[in-house]
C-alpha positions as CSV (number, residue, x, y, z in Angstrom):
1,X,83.0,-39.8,15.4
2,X,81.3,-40.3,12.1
3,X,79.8,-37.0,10.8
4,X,81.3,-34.5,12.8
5,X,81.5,-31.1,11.9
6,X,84.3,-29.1,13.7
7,X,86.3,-26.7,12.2
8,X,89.5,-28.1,14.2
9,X,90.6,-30.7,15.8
10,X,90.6,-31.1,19.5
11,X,92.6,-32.6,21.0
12,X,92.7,-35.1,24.5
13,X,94.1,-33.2,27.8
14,X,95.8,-35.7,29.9
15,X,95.5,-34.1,33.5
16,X,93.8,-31.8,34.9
17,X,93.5,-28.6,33.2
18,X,90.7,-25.8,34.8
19,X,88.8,-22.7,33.6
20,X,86.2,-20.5,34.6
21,X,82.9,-19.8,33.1
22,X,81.2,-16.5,33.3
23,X,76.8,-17.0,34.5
24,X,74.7,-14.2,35.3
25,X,72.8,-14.7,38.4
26,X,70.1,-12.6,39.6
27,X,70.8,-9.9,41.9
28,X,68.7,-7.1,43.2
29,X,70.3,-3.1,43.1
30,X,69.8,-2.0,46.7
31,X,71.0,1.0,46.2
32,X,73.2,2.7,42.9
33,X,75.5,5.6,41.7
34,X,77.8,6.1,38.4
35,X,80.5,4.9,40.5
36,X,79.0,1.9,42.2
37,X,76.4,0.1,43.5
38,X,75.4,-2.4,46.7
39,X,73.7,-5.6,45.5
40,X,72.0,-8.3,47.1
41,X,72.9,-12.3,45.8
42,X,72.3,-15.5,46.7
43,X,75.8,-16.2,47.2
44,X,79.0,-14.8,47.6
45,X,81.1,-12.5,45.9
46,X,84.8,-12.8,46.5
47,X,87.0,-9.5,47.2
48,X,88.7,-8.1,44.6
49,X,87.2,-10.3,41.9
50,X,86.0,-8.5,38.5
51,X,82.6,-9.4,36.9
52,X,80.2,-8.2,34.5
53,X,77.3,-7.0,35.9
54,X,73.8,-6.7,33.8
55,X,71.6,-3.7,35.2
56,X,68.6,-3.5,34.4
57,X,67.6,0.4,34.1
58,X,63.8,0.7,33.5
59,X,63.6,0.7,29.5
60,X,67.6,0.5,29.1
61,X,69.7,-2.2,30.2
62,X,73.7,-2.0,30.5
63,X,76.6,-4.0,30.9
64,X,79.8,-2.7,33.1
65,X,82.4,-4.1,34.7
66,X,82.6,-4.2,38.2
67,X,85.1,-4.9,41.2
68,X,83.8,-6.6,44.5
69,X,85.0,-4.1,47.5
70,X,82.8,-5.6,50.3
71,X,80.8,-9.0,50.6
72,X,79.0,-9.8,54.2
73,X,75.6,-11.5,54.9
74,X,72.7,-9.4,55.0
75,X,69.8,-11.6,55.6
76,X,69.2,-15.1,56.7
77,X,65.6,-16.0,56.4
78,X,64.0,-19.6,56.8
79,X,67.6,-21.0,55.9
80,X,68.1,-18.9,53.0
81,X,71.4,-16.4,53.0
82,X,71.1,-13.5,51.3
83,X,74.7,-11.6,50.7
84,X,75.0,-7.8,50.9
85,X,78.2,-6.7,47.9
86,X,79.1,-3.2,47.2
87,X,81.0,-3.1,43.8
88,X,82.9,-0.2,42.4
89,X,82.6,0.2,38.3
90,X,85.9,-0.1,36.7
91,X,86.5,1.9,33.4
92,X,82.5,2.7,32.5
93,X,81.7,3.0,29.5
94,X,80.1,6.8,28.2
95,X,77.1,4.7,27.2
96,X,76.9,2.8,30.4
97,X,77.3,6.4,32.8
98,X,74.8,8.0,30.9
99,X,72.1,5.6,31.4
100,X,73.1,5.2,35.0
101,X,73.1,9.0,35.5
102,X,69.6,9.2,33.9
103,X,68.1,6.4,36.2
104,X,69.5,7.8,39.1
105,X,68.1,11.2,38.5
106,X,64.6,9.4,37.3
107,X,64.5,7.9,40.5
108,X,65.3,11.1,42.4
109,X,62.4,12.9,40.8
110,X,60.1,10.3,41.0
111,X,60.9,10.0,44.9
112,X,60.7,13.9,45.5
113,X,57.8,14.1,43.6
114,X,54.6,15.1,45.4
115,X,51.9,12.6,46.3
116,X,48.7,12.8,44.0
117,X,45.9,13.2,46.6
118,X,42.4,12.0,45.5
119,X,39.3,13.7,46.9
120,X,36.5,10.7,46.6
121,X,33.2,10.2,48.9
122,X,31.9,6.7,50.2
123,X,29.2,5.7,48.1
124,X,26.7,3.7,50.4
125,X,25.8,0.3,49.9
126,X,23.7,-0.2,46.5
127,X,20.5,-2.0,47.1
């Protein structure tokens, strides 16, 4: 092609050669520790498998690497599947712990905490 602007050359593959690509889905954290974590998806997760998973902690956001132990359905609602995966981190980073470790105890305080109670009368109905 006229104009092209490639560094190198590619170059035609007769066949059939395959790859993978890497997308991050949305998931929601059920429940999490700085050794794992159960996640619900959309779809499933196949055992064994390693993948990158984006958390998103409050203000901080990490990436860790993550190996799929179990995968099962967990909800099936108007047609929709939902699927239940606990992953095990493989090789944190210190970063990665550390923010993990702070949500987790954020979370614990902020469930422990006690309940604000508000004292407040009825006003009755302005006329």
């Amino acid at each position: 092609m006229a104009g092209e602007k490639r560094d190198a050359e590619r170059v035609h593959i007769p066949g059939v050669v395959t790859g993978e690509v890497t997308v991050f889905e949305p998931m929601t954290i059920l429940d999490l520790s700085d050794r794992g974590s159960q996640v619900e998806t959309k779809f499933a997760l196949q055992l064994g498998s390693l993948h990158d998973f984006r958390l998103s902690l409050g203000k901080r956001s990490v990436i860790i690497k993550g190996r799929i132990v179990h995968c099962q359905i967990g909800n099936l609602l108007e047609g929709v599947v939902s699927y239940r995966t606990g992953v095990e981190f493989v090789e944190p980073s210190e970063h990665a712990l550390l923010a993990i470790r702070a949500f987790v105890e954020a979370e614990k305080n902020a469930a422990n905490a006690p309940r604000a109670i508000v004292e407040a009368e009825i006003a009755d109905d302005m006329k």
